[in-house]
Structure formats: structure tokens, C-alpha cells
C-alpha positions in Angstrom: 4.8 8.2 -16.7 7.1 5.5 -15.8 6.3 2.0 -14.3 6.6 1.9 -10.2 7.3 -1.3 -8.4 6.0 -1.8 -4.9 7.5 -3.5 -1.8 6.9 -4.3 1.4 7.9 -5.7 4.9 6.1 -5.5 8.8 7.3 -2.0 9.3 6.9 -0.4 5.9 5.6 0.2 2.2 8.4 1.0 -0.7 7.9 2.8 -4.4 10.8 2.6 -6.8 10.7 3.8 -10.1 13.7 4.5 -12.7 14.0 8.3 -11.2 13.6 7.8 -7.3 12.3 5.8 -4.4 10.1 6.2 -0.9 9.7 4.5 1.8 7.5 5.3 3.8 6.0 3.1 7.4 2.8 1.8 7.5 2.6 3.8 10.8 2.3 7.1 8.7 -1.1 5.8 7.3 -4.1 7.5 8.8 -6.3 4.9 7.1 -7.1 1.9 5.0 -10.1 1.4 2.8 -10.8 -1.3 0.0 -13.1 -2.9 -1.7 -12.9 -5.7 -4.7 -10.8 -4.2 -6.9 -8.8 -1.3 -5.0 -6.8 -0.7 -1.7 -6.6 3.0 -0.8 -4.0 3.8 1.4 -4.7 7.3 2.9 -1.6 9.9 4.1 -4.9 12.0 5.0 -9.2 12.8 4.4 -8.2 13.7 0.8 -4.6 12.4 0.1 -4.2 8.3 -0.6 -2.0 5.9 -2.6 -4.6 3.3 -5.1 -3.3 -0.2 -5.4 -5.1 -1.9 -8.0 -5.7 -5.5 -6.5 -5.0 -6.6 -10.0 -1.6 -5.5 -9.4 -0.8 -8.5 -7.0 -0.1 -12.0 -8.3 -2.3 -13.6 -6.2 -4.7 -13.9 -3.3 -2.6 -14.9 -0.4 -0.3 -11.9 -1.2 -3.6 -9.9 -0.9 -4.0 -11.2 2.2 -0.7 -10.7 3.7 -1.0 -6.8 2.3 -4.5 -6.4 3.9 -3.1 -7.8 7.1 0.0 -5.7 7.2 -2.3 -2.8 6.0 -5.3 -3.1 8.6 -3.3 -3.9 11.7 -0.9 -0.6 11.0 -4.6 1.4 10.4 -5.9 0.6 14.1 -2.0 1.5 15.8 
């Protein structure tokens, strides 16, 4: 278990921990859902990435993730 560090931009998501990287666009997401302490990013019905909300410094980044999230969700 090593520490991952997530990024992000208007066209995708990144992971990068000491022994890879992915990238992947927001495009390939078949769904978002949240609620006050989680997003789940869904690559399918059973398969998702969990982003603790905790894990973001503060609510305007939330925001901004949500955004980029939700609009790639209804493409």
C-alpha cells in the first residue's frame, strides 16, 4: 500500500504513485455519485474509484471536482 496522489484538468483525472501512473478522461466515466463524505467515480454498475472528500483541501476545490465530474457524467 503506497500513498497515491491525484490530479486533474477539463479533459482528465491522473493517479500517480511511486510504482506507476493513469490517466484516464473524465469521458470514460459512466457515472458520478456522492454524498457528504465520498465521490464515486464509476468505470461501470459495479467498478468505481472512492475519493474521500476529506482528501481535498478545501471546498472550492470540491466544487471545481464536482463540476468537472458532473458535466463529463451527462456527455
Amino acid at each position: 500500500a503506497e500513498p497515491f496522489t491525484y490530479s486533474w484538468d477539463a479533459k482528465s483525472i491522473s493517479a500517480k504513485s511511486p510504482t506507476g501512473s493513469a490517466r484516464r478522461p473524465w469521458t470514460h466515466y459512466a457515472k458520478v455519485k456522492e454524498d457528504d463524505h465520498i465521490f464515486l467515480l464509476y468505470h461501470s454498475d459495479n467498478i468505481f474509484e472512492m475519493l474521500p472528500k476529506s482528501w481535498f483541501p478545501n471546498p472550492s476545490v470540491i466544487n471545481e471536482f464536482r463540476r468537472l465530474a458532473l458535466h463529463s457524467a451527462d456527455a
